[in-house]
C-alpha positions as CSV (number, residue, x, y, z in Angstrom):
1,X,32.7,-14.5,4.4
2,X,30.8,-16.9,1.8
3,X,33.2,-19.4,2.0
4,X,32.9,-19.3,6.4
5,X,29.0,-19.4,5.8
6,X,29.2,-22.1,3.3
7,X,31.5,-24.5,5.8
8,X,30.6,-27.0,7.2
9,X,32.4,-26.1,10.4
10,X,30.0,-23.0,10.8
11,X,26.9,-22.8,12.2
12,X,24.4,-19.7,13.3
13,X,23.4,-19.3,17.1
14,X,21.2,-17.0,18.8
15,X,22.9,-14.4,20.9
16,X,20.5,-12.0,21.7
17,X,16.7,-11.6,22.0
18,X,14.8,-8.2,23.1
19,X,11.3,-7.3,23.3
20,X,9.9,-3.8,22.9
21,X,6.1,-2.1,22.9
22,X,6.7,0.0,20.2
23,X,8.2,-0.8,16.5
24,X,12.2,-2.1,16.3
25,X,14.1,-1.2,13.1
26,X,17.3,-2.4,12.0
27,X,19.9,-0.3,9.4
28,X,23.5,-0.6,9.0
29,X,23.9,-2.5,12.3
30,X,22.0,-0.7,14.4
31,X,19.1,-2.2,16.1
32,X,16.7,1.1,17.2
33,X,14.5,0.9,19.5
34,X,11.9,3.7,21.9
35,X,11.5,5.5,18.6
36,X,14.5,5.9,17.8
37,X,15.8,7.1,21.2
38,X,17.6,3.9,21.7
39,X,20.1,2.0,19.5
40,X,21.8,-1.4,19.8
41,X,25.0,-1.7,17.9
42,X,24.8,-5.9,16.9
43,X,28.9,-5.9,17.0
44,X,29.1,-5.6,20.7
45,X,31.9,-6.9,22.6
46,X,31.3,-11.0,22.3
47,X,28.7,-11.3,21.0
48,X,26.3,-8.9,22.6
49,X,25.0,-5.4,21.7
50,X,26.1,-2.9,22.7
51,X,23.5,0.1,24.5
52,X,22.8,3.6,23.2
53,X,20.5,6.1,24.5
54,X,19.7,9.5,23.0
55,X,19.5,12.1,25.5
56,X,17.2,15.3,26.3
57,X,14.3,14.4,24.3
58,X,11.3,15.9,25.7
59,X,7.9,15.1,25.2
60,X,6.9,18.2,23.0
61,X,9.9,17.0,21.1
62,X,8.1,13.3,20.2
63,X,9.9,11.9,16.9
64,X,7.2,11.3,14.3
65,X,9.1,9.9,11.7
66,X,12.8,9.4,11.3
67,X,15.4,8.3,8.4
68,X,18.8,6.8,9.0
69,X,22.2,7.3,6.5
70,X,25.2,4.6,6.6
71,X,27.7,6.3,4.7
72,X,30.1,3.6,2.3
73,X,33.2,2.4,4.0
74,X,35.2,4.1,1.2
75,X,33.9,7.7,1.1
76,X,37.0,9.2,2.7
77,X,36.9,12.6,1.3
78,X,34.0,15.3,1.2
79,X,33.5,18.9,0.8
80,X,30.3,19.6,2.9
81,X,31.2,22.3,5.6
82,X,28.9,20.5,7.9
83,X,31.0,19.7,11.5
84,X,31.7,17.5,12.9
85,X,31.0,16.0,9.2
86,X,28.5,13.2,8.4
87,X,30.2,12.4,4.9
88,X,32.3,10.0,7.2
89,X,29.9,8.5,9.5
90,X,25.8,7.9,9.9
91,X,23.1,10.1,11.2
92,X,19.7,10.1,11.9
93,X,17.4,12.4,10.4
94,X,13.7,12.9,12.3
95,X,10.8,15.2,12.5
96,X,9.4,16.3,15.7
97,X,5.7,16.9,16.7
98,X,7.1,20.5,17.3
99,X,8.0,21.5,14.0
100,X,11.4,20.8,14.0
101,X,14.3,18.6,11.5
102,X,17.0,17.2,13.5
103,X,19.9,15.7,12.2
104,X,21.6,13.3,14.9
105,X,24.6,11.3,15.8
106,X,22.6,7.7,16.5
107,X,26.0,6.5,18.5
108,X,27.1,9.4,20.4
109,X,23.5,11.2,20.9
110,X,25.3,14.4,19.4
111,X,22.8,17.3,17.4
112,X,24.1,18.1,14.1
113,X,21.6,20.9,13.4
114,X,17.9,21.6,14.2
115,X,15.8,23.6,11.5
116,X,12.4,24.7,11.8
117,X,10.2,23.3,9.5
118,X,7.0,24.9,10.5
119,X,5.2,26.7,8.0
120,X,4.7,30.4,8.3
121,X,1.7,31.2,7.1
122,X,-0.4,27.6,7.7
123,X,-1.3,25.7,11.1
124,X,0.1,22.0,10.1
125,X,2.5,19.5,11.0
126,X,4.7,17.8,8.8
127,X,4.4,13.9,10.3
128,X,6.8,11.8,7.7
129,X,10.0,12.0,6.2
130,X,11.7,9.9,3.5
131,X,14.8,9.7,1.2
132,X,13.6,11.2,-2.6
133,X,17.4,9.9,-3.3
134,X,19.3,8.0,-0.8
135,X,22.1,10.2,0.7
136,X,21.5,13.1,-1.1
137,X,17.4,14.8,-1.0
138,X,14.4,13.9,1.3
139,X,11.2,14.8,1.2
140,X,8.6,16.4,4.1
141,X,5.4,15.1,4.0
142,X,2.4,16.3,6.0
143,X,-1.1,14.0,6.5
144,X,-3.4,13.2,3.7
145,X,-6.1,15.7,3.3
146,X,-8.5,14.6,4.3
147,X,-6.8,11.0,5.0
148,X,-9.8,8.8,3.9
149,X,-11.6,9.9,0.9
150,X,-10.8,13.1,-1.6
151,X,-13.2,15.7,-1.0
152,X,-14.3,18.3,-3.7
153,X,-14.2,21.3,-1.2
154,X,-10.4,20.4,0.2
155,X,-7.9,21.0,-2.8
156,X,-4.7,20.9,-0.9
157,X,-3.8,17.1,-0.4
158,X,-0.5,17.5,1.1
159,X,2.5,20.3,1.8
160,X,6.2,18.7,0.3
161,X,9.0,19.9,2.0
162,X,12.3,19.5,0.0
163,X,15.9,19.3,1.8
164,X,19.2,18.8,0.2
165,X,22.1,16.9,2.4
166,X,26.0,17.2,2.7
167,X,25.4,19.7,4.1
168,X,22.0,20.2,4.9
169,X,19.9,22.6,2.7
170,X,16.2,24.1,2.7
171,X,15.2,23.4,-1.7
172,X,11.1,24.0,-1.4
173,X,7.8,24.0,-0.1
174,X,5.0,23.3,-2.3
175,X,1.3,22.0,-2.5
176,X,0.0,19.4,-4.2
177,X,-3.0,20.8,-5.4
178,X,-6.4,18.7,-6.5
179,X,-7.1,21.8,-9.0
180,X,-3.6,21.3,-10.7
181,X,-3.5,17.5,-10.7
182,X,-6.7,16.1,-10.6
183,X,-9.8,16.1,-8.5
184,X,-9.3,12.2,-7.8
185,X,-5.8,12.6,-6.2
186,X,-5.7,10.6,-3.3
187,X,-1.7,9.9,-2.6
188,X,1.2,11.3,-2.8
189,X,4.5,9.9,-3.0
190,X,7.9,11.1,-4.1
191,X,10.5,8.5,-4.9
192,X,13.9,8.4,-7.3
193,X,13.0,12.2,-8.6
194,X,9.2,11.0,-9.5
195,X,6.3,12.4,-8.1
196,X,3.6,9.6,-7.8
197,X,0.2,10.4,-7.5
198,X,-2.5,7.8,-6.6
199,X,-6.0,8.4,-8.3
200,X,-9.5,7.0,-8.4
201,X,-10.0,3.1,-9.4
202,X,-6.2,2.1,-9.0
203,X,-4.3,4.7,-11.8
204,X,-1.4,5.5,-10.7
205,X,0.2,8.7,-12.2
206,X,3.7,9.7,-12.6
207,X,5.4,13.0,-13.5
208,X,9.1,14.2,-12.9
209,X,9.3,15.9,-9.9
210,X,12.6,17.6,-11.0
211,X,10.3,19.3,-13.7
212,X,8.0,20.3,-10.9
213,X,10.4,22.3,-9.1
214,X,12.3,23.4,-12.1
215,X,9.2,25.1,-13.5
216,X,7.3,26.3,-10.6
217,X,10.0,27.4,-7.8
218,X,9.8,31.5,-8.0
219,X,12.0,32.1,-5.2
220,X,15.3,30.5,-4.3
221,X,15.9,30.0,-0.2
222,X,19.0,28.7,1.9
223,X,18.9,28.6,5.5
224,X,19.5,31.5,7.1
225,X,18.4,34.1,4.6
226,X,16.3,36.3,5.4
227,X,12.5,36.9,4.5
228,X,9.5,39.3,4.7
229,X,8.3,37.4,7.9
230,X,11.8,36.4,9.4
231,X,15.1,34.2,8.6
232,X,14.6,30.9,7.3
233,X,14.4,27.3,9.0
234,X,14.7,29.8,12.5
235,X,12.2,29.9,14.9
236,X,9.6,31.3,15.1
237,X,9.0,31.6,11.2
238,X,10.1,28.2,9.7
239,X,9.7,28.2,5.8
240,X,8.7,30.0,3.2
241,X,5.9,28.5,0.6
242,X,8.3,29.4,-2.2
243,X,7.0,26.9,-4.9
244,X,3.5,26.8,-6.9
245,X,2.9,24.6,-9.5
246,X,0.2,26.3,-11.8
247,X,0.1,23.5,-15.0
248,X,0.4,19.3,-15.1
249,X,4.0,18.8,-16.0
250,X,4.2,16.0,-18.8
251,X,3.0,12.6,-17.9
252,X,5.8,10.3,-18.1
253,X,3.8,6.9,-17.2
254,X,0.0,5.9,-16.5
255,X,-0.9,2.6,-15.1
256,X,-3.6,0.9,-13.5
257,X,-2.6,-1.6,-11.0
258,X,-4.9,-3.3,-8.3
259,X,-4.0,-2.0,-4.5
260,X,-1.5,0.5,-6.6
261,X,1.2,-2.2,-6.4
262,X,3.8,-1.7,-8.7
263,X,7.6,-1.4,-9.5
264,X,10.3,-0.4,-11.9
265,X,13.5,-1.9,-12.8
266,X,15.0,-4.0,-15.6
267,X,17.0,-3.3,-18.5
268,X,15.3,-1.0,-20.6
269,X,13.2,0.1,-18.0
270,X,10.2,-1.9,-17.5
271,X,7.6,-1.6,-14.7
272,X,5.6,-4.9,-13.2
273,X,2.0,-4.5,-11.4
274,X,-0.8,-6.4,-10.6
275,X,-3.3,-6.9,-12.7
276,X,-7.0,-5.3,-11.9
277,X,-8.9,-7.3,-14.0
278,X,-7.2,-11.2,-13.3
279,X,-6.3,-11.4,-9.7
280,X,-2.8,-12.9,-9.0
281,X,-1.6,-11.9,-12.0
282,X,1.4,-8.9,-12.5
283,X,1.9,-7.9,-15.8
284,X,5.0,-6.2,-17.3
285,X,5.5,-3.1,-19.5
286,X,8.0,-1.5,-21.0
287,X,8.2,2.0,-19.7
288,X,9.1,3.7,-22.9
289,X,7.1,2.1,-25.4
290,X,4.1,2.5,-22.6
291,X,2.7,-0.9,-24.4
292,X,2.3,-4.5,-22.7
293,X,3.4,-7.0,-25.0
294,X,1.1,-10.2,-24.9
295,X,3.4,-12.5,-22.9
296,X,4.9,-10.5,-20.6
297,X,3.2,-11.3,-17.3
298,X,3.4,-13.6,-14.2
299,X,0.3,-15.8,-13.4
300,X,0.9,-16.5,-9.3
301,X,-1.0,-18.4,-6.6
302,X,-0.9,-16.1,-4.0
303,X,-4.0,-15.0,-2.2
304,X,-2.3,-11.7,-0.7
305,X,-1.7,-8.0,-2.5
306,X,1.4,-7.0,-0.3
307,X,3.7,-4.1,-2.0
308,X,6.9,-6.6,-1.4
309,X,5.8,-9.7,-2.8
310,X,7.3,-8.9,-6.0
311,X,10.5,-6.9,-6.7
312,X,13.3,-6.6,-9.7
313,X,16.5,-8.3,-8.3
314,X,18.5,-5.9,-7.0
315,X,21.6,-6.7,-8.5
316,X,20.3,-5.2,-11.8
317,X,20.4,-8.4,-13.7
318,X,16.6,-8.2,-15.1
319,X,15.4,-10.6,-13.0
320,X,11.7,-10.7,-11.0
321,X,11.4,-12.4,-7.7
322,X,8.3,-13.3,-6.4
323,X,7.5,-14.2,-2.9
324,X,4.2,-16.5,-2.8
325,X,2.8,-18.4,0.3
326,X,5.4,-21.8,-0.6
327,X,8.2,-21.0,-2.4
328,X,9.9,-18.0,-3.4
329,X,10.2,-17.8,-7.9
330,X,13.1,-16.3,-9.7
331,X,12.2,-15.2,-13.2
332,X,14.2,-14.0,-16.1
333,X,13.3,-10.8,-18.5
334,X,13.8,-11.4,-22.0
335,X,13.8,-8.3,-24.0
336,X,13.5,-7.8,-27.7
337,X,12.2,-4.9,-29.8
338,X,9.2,-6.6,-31.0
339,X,8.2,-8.4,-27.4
340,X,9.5,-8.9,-23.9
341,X,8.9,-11.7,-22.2
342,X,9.8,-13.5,-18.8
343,X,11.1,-16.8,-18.0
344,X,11.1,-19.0,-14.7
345,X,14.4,-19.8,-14.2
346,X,14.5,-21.3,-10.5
347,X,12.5,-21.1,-7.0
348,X,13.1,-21.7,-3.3
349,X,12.0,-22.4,0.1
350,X,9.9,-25.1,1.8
351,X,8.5,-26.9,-0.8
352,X,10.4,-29.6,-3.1
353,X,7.0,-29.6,-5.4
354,X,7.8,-28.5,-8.7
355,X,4.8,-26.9,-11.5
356,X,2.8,-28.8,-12.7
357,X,-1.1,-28.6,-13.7
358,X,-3.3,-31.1,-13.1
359,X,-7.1,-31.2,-14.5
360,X,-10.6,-31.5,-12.9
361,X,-13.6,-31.8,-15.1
362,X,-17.2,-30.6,-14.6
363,X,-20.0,-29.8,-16.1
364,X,-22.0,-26.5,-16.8
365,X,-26.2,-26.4,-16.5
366,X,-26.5,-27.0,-20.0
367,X,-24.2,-30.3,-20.2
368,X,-21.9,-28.7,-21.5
369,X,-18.0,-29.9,-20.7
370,X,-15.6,-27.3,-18.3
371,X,-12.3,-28.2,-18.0
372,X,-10.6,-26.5,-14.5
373,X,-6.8,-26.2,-14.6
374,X,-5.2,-26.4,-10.3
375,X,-1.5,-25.6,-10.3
376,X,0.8,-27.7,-7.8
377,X,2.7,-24.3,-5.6
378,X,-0.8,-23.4,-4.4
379,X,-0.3,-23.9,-0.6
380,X,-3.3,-23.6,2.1
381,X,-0.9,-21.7,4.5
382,X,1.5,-19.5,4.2
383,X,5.0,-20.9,4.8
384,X,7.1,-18.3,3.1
385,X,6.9,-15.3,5.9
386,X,10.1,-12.8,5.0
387,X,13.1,-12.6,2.2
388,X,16.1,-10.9,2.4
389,X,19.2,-10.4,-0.2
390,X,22.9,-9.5,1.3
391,X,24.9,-7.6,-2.1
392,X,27.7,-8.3,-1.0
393,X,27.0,-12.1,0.2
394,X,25.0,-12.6,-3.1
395,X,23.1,-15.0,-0.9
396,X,19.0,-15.0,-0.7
397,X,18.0,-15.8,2.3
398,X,14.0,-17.2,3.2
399,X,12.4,-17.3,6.3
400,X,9.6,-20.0,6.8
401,X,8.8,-23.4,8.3
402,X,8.0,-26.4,6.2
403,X,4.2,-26.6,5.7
404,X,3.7,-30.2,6.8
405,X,5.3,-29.4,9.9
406,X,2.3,-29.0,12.7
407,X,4.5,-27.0,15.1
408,X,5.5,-24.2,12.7
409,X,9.4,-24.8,13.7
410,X,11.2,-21.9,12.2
411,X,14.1,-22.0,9.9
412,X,15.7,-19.4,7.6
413,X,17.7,-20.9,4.6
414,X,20.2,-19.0,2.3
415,X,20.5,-19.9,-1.3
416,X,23.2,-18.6,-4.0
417,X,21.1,-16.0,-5.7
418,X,22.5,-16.6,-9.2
419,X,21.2,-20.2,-9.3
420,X,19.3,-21.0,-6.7
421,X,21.5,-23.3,-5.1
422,X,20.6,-24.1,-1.2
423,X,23.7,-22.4,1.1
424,X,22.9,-23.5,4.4
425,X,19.8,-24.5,6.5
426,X,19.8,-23.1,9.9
427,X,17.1,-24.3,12.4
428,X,15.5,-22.0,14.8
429,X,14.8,-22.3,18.3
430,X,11.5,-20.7,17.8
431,X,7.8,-21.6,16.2
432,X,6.5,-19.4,13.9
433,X,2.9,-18.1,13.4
434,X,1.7,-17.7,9.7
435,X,-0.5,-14.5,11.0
436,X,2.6,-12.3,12.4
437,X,4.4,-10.1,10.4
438,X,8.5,-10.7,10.1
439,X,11.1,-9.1,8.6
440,X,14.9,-11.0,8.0
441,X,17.6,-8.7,7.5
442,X,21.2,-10.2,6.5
443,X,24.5,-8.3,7.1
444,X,27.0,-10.3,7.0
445,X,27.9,-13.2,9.8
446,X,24.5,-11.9,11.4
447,X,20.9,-12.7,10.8
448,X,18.3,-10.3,12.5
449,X,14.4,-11.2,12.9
450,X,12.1,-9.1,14.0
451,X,8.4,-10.4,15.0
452,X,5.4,-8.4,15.4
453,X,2.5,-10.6,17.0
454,X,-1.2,-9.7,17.1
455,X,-0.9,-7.7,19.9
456,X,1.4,-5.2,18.7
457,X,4.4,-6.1,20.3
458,X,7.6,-7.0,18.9
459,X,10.8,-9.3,19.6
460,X,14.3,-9.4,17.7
461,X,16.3,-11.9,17.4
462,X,19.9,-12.2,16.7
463,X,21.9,-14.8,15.2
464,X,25.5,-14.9,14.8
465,X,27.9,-16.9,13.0
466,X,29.8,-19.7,14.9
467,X,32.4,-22.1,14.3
468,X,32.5,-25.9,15.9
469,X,35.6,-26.0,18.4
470,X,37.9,-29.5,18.9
């Protein structure tokens, strides 16, 4: 598929565009739309989607948040008892404003099971769900309490609701507690086994969440059994609070990074943030030692704190990449015992400017001589508006328009992600506005944009891969 992307024979074309009121996601070639209540599968016949719609959803039965599983191509065999059996194809997974978990076929509209997830003995709603690891546990989440500022007289900031999958099982139901964790606690996350808790004036604490359970489940539940109050995950009961953490579990990490931006990866483990005291700056740390070595960081010129901006390579090679307003930086980690430090190795996207620093001089009140150091990449718009990387393509691929270009014409360009090397260029037939929000997903001979405007509305777009005809 590289080499067809790579010809010159080939081209991209858009097939398809759709507009919707309400958010559009895309997963594992599915385009959902309606909440989830309608799905587009991108390899229609020629060309064109092909229409799904999920029946008998009433209004008391409004999706609040919903999760989606592709399953690999080569998982043939399973032993979950589940039928008809998910091992082998996707689901859905969503939470209704009526307390219940439903696990759905997005294609055929069929119901794998429904649990009730009220809680027994509280009035609440659970309102998200997410994986804690992909294909195998997510996690319940109910609203922040209260959602704005921590309060000394609420101590519950949220209920967790844990579920195993293949086949679907009811873990635990806990509370993160204020007393327990920390009167600043304002978030709560749960993510690869780690509970995350957001405090006061950016620290960001992290515990094992494995630990968590392991120490402070007292009673062990499946679906079904039965209770003082009823039978489990049935209506009308729901579940059982069956897990109370009474202590801090160990602290594993502690940082303090501005807007709580951070992330792990590398080789050992390091974790990259942004700085609190320099702004544009994201510093790296070793998770183990729990030290930042003194050049381990990333000085960049963008004027934004977006959680996405900066990311370890996904292909586990200890590489950074950072998206700025211009150009889009590939860095190398350099470990050693004694001090880690990162490299620019390449960048993309817009610009052909390379660093450099140029000097201004001025002069304080007191005569005395300042020297200003301006870097090159800083841009006065932002041309660099969504990335994407295909695993099995290993292609990068940027979505932009060049910044000298009054009209905004769009383009998304694909570059070899191992040195940088422009792929193809593919011209859109569409301007694009530096103040919406995109998102590029690659999958294979498809591209798919989705644009929200400033209105709240949003428009996909699909490109597919062509070939010139004699």
């Amino acid at each position: 598929m590289c080499q067809l992307i790579r010809s010159k024979q080939s081209f991209y074309k858009c097939s398809w565009t759709k507009e919707s009121l309400r958010p559009i996601v895309y997963e594992g070639g599915l385009l959902y739309f309606n909440n989830h209540k309608t799905s587009y599968n991108i390899y229609g016949f020629e060309t064109q989607p092909s229409l799904t719609k999920l029946t008998n959803i009433s209004g008391s039965a409004r999706i609040m948040d919903v999760i989606s599983y592709t399953s690999p191509v080569l998982n043939l065999e399973c032993s979950c008892k589940m039928q008809p059996c998910t091992c082998l194809s996707r689901y859905i997974m969503y939470v209704t404003k009526d307390n219940w978990l439903v696990l759905r076929n997005p294609i055929t509209g069929s119901i794998f099971s429904q649990t009730y997830i009220k809680r027994s003995d509280r009035i609440f709603n659970f309102q998200y769900i997410d994986w804690n690891v992909y294909s195998k546990e997510v996690i319940l989440t109910t609203k922040l309490n209260p959602e704005k500022e921590p309060s000394s007289n609420v101590d519950v900031v949220v209920n967790l609701a844990v579920f195993t999958t293949f086949p679907l099982e009811f873990r635990a139901l806990l509370e993160i507690r204020r007393s327990v964790f920390g009167k600043t606690c304002r978030h709560v996350n749960v993510s690869d086994q780690l509970l995350i808790l957001g405090m006061n004036l950016d620290w960001v604490h992290i515990y094992s969440f494995e630990d968590v359970l392991e120490n402070s489940v007292f009673t062990l539940y499946k679906l079904g059994d039965s209770y003082m109050k009823g039978n489990v995950g049935m209506y009308p009961v729901g579940l059982p609070l069956n897990c109370i953490p009474q202590t801090v579990p160990p602290l594993l990490f502690d940082v303090q990074s501005s807007q709580q931006i951070f992330h792990f990866g590398g080789y050992p483990f390091h974790c990259v943030y942004a700085n609190t005291l320099k702004h544009a700056r994201f510093v790296l740390k070793q998770v183990k030692e729990n030290v930042n070595h003194k050049n381990c960081f990333i000085d960049s010129n963008t004027t934004e704190d977006e959680s996405d901006m900066i990311f370890f390579h996904p292909d586990n090679s200890n590489r950074i990449v950072l998206r700025e307003e211009g150009i889009v930086r590939c860095f190398q980690l350099v470990y050693s015992p004694n001090e880690s430090k990162v490299q620019e190795i390449f960048s993309m996207g817009f610009s052909t400017a390379t660093t450099q620093s140029t000097s201004t001089t001025s002069f304080s009140s007191f005569g005395r001589q300042i020297k200003k150091t301006a870097n090159s990449h800083v841009f006065n718009e932002k041309c660099v508006l969504a990335v994407d990387y295909d695993d099995e393509l290993d292609l990068i691929g940027i979505l932009g328009f060049r910044p000298s270009d009054p009209l905004s014409q769009g383009f998304i360009k694909l570059y070899d992600s191992m040195y940088g090397q422009e792929v193809k260029c593919i011209k859109l037939n569409q301007n694009l506005c530096e103040t919406n929000y995109y998102e590029l997903n690659i999958d294979l001979d498809a591209l798919i944009v989705i644009e929200k405007n400033e209105r709240n509305c949003f428009k996909v777009y699909l490109y597919k891969l062509m070939f010139v005809t004699d």
